[in-house]
C-alpha positions in Angstrom: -0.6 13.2 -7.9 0.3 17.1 -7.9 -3.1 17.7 -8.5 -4.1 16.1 -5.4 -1.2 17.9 -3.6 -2.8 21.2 -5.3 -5.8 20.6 -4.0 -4.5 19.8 -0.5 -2.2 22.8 -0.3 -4.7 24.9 -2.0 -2.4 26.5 -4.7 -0.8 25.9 -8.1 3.0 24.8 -8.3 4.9 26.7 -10.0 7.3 24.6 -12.4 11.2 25.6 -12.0 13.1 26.8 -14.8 15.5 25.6 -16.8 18.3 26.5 -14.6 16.7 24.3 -11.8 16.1 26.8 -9.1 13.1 26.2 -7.3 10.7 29.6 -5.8 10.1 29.9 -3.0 6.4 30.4 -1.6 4.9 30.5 1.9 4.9 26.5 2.3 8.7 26.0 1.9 9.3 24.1 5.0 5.7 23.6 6.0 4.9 21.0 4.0 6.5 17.2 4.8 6.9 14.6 2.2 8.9 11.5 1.6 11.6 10.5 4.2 10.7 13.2 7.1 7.0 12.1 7.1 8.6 8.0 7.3 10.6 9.2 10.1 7.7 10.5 12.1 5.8 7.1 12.1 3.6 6.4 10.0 -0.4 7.4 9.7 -1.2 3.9 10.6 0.5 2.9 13.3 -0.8 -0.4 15.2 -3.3 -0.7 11.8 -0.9 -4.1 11.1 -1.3 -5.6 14.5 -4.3 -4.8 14.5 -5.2 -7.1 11.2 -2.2 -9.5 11.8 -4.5 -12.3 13.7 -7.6 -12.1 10.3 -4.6 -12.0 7.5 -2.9 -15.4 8.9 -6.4 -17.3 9.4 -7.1 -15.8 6.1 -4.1 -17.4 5.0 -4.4 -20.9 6.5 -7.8 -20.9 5.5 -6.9 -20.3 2.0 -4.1 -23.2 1.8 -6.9 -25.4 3.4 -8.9 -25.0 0.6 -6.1 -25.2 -1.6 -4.6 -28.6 -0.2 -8.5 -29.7 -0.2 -8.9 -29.0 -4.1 -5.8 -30.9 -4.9 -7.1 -33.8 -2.4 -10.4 -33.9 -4.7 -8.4 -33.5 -7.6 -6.4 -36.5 -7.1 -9.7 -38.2 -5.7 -11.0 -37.9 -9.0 -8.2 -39.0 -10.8 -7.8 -42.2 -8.9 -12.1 -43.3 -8.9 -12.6 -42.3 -12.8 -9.4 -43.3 -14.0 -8.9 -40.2 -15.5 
């Protein structure tokens, strides 16, 4: 991941010390991460109700074919005896 952010910002990080102290370069401040990007809103906005409709026929379609299986399962079981 902080070679991606590398690449992105252009630079190398510099590691801090052992004492802890971060340096300062021309990005400090410039650069959001973590909770102040979440607060903005996120990249996607809408992208969930946009796909909300195709993910819940998605998932009745799927316990459909579930419930359907298990139907021919227990088909099975009754006609062969098994």
């Amino acid at each position: 991941y902080l070679a991606d952010i590398e690449d992105h910002l252009g630079v190398t990080i510099q590691q801090c010390s052992s004492d802890m102290k971060i340096p300062v370069d021309e990005f400090d401040g410039k650069v959001t991460y973590g909770q102040k990007r979440r607060m903005t809103g996120g990249l996607y906005k809408g992208h969930a109700d946009i796909l909300a409709p195709t993910v819940k026929e998605l998932a009745e379609l799927e316990k459909e074919a579930q419930s359907s299986f298990l139907h021919l399962c227990n088909k099975k079981t009754t006609l062969f005896g098994l």
